[in-house]
C-alpha positions in Angstrom: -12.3 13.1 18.3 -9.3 12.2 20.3 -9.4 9.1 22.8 -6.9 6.4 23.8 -7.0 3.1 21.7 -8.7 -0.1 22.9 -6.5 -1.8 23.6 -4.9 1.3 25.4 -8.2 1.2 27.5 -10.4 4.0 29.4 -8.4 7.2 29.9 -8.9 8.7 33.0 -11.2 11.1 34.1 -13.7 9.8 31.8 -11.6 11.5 28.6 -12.2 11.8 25.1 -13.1 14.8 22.5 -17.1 14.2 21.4 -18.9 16.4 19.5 -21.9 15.4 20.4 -23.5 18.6 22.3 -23.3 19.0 26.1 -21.1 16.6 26.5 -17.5 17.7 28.3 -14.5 17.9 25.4 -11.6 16.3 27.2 -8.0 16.2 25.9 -6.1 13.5 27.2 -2.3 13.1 28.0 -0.1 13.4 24.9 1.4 9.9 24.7 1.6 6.5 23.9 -1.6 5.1 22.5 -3.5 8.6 22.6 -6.2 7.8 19.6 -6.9 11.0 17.4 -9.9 10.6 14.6 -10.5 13.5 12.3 -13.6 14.9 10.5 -14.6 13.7 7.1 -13.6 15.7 4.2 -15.5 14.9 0.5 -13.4 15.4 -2.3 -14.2 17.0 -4.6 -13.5 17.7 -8.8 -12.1 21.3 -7.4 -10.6 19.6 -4.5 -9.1 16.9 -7.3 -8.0 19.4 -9.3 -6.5 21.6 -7.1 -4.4 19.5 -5.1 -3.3 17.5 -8.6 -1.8 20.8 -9.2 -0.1 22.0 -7.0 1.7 18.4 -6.6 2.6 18.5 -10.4 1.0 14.7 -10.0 0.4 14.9 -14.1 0.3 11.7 -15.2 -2.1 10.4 -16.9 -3.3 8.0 -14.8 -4.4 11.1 -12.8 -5.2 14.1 -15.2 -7.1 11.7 -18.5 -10.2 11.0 -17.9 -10.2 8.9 -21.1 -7.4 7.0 -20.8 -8.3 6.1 -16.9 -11.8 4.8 -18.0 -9.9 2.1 -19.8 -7.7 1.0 -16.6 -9.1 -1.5 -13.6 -10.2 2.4 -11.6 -12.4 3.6 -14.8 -11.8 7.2 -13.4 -8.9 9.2 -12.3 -7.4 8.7 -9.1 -5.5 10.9 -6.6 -1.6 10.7 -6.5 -0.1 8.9 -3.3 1.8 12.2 -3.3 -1.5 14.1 -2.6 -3.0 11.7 -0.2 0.0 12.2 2.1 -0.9 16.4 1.5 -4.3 16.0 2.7 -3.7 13.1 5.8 -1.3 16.2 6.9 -4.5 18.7 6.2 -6.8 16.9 7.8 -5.0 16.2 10.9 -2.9 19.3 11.5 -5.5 21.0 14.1 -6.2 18.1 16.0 -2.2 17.5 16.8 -1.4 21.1 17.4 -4.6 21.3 20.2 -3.4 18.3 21.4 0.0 19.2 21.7 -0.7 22.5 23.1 -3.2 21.2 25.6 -0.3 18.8 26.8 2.2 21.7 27.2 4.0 21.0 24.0 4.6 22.5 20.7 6.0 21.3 17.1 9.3 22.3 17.1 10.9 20.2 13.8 9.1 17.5 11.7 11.6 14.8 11.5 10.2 12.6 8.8 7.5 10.5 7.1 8.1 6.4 6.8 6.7 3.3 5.6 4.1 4.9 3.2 2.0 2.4 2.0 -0.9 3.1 -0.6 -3.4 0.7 -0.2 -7.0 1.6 -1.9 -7.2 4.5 -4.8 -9.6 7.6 -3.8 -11.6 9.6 -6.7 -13.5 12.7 -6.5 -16.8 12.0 -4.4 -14.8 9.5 -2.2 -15.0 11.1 1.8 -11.9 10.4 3.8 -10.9 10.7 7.3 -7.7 10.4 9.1 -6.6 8.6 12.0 -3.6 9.0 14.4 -2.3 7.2 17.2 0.6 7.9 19.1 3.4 5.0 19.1 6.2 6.5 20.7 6.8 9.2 22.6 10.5 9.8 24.6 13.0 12.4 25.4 16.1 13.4 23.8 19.2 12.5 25.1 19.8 15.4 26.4 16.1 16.1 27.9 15.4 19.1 26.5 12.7 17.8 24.0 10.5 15.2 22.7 10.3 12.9 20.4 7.0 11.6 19.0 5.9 8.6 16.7 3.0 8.8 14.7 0.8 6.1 13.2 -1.2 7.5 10.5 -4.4 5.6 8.7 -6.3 7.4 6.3 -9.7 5.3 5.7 -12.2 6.0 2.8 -16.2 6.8 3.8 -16.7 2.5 3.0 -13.9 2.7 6.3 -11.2 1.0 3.6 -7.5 2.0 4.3 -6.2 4.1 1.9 -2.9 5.1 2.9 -0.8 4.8 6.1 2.6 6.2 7.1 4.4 6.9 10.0 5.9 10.5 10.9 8.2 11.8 13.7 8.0 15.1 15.7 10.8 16.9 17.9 8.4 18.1 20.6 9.2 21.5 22.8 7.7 22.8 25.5 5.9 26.0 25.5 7.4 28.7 27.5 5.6 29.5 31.0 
């Protein structure tokens, strides 16, 4: 779903992505305070595994079962390093649609800031992202744009697990 944030309020001409069926799918403008939320995604022990794996997250906090039922998690829990791979899964789609619908497309990603992990996930836990667009300028020399994102990835009990911020040189498509 993309729509603007509250305290953005109504976009006009009524727009926001729904999925609810026959209702009209709206993108709005890409800018400041544009609202994207993403579909739920369960993890689970293949998606734990997998992902552990390809981040060479070992440790045993994350990969020993036996040893994490003795911490204050009882279970192993998912790298921060692997959370910020699957915020970037999950929302992937939903930027490039919206940046294509504006006349835009990913030209460089600049950079990921202020990552905070804030509540452990483990397999069965289903997360969601959301995105909202802080800043959004031109280069000096106006032949781009820059973009700020604010990411929030919430568990299914709508706890924050992670957030971040990451930047975007914008380009327009050609005619």
């Amino acid at each position: 779903m993309i729509r603007k944030s509250r305290k953005a309020g109504k976009l006009s001409e009524g727009g926001h992505v729904s999925a609810k069926p026959g209702k009209p799918r709206v993108i709005p403008p890409w800018g400041p305070d544009v609202h994207l939320v993403t579909q739920g995604r369960t993890i689970t022990a293949g998606d734990f595994a997998a992902i552990v794996n390809a981040s060479w997250e070992f440790s045993t906090m994350h990969t020993d079962a036996e040893f994490a039922k003795n911490t204050v998690y009882g279970q192993p829990i998912l790298g921060g390093p692997c959370l910020i791979a699957m915020t970037a899964g999950l929302t992937v789609h939903y930027l490039y649609v919206s940046w294509h619908a504006a006349g835009y497309d990913c030209y460089a990603a600049l950079g990921i800031d202020d990552i905070r992990y804030v509540t452990p996930v483990v397999v069965g836990d289903t997360i969601h992202a959301e995105v909202t667009v802080s800043d959004f300028h031109p280069t000096p020399n106006g032949s781009a744009m820059f973009t700020r994102l604010n990411d929030v990835l919430k568990n299914q009990r709508g706890e924050v697990v992670l957030t971040m911020h990451r930047k975007y040189l914008l380009k327009g498509l050609p005619d």
